[in-house]
N, C-alpha and C positions, 0 to 999 in steps of 0.2 A: 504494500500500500504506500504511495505516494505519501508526503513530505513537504510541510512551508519550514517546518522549526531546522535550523541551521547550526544552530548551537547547542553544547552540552557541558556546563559548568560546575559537573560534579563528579569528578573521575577521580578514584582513589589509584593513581600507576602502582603505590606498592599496598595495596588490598590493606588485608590482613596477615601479608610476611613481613617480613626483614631486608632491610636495605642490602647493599647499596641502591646510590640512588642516580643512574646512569643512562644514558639514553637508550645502550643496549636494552633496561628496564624497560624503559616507558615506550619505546619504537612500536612493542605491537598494538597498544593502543592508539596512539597517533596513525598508524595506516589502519586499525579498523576506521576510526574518525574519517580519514581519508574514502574508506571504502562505502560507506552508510552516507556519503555525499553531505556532511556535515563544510562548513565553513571555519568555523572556530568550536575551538574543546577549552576546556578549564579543567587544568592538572589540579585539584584542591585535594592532599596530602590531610591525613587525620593530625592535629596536632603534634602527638608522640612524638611523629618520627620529624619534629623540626630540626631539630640538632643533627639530623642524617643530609637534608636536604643542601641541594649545592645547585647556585641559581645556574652556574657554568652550565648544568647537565641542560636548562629550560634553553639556554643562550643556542646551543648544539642542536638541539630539534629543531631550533627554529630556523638553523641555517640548512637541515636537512629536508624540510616541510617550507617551502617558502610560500607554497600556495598555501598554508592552512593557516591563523589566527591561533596559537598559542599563547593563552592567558596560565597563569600563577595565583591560587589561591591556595587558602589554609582551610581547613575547618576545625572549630575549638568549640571544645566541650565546656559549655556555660554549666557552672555550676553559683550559687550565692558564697560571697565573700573573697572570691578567691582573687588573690594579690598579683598572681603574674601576668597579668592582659596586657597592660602597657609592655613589657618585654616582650610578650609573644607577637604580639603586632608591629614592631621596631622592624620590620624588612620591607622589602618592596613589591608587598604583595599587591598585584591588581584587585581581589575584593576577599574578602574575610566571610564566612559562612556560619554564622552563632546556631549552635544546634543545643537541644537538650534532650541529653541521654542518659541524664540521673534525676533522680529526685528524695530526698532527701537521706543521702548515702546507697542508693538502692538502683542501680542497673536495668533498668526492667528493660529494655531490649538486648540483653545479653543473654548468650543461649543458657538455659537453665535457669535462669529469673525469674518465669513463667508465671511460678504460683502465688511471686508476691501480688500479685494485682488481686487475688480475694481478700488481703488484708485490710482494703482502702474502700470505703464509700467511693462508687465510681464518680459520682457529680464532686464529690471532695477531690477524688484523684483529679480529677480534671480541672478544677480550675486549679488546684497547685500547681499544677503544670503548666497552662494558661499563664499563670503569675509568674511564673519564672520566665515563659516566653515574652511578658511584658517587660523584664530585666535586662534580655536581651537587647529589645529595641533602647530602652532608655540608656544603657550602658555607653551610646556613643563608639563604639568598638566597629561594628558590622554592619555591611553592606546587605548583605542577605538573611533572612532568617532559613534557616535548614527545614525540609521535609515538618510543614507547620505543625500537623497533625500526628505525628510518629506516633505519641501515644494510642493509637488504634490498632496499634501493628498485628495484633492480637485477635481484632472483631469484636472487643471489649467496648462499647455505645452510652455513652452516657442516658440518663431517663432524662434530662434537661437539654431542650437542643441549643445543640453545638456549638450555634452562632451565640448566643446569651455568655456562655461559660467561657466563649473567645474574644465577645467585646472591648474588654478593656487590653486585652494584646494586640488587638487590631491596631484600634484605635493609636496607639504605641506607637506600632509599626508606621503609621502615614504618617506620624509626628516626626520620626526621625525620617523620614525620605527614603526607607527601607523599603528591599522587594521582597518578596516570597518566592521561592521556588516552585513547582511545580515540579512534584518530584516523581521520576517511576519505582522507585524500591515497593510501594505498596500495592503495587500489582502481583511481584513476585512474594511476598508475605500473608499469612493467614488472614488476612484481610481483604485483600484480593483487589485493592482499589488504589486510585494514586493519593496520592499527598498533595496537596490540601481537600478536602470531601468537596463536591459540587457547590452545597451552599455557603460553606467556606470562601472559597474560589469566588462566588456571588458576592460576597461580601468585600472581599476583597475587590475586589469591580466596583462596587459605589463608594467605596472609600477613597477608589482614583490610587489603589496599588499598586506598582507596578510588579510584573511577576518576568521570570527569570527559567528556564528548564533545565534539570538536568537529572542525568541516567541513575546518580548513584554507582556508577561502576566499578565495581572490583576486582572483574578479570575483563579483557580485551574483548572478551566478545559482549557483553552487557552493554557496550559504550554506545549510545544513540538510541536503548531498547525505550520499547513505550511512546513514540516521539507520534507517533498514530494516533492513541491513545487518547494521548495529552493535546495534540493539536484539537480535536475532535472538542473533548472538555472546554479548552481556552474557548474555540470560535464559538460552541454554544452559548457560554457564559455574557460573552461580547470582547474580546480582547480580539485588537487585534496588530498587537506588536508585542515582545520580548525587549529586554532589556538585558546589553553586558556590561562588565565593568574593564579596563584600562586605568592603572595605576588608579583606582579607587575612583575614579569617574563615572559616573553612568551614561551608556547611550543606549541607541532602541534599533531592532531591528524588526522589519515589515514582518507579519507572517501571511 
């Protein structure tokens, strides 16, 4: 199935292994990008492996891909209080990706976490989460927020809709000039749907969001999945352009 979305701004090159961190690495995902007739890819690295990263190895892609738009991001795991954000953002990253993948010490999308979610009142879980997703935006730090809705990953639904228990992280979100991804990891997840849910997405729409794509990819062939999917979502909703970032600028591209 045909394709407008051109970009993909959330490709982990080294997954969940171990560095180094080389172009030999990251080459096959650059020529899947290449092959899935993307235009620009966004290498966004999970925090951890900062200290691995060498911008040399982004400089070399790029002189190997000249037709492709290679962007540089991070993704950092937002948690409350925590003191290293100005250090971790000190590079030259083109746009920074705030995700929340804990909640109050507790992993819940790490495999084996599963069962903590019976511990929580879901509408409680949720807007604690929501709340943190608001910390994100106010934080000043990031360009994008992560996969909005992760906590569904599961098919766990609040009794409270969605949009009430995500208002005030929206609202957040348009404050700081932030976009939302539209993400495909929750297509391939027990939930079976993308990130952010349809009246999410809606919502995001009349708050004059801008939204952002990408794959979540963690092996070479995942890069570009879903972009179907998600075009399909976007145009129904009403979008109709994407947004990237360059040295933490944003610009927009047609879909």
């Amino acid at each position: 199935m045909s394709t407008d979305i051109t970009l993909d701004f959330h490709v982990h090159g080294l997954g969940h292994g171990e560095p180094p961190h080389t172009p030999a690495r990251l080459e096959p995902f650059i020529r899947q990008a290449a092959k899935k007739g993307l235009r620009e890819i966004g290498l966004a690295e999970h925090e951890w492996y900062k200290e691995a990263l060498k911008f040399e190895t982004f400089t070399e892609l790029r002189q190997m891909f000249p037709g492709l738009e290679i962007r540089v991001g991070l993704e950092i795991d937002f948690r409350r209080g925590r003191q290293d954000l100005g250090s971790l953002v000190a590079c030259p990253w083109d746009y920074l990706i705030g995700s929340v993948h804990e909640i109050d010490g507790w992993s819940y999308d790490e495999p084996g976490e599963e069962d903590g979610f019976a511990a929580w009142d879901i509408d409680e879980l949720y807007r604690r989460y929501f709340q943190l997703v608001a910390e994100v935006a106010a934080s000043g730090y990031f360009q994008i927020v992560g996969h909005l809705d992760l906590i569904k990953l599961y098919g766990h639904r609040s009794r409270r809709p969605v949009v009430e228990l995500a208002e005030g992280a929206l609202r957040a979100i348009a404050r700081a000039g932030m976009a939302v991804e539209i993400n495909a990891a929750g297509l391939f997840r027990p939930v079976k749907e993308l990130y952010p849910a349809p009246e999410l997405l809606s919502r995001c729409f009349a708050l004059n969001i801008p939204v952002t794509f990408g794959s979540d990819a963690h092996e070479p062939d995942q890069v570009g999945r879903g972009r179907a999917e998600a075009l399909e979502l976007l145009r129904r909703v009403g979008y109709t352009r994407l947004v990237g970032f360059k040295q933490q600028e944003m610009y927009t591209r047609n879909l």
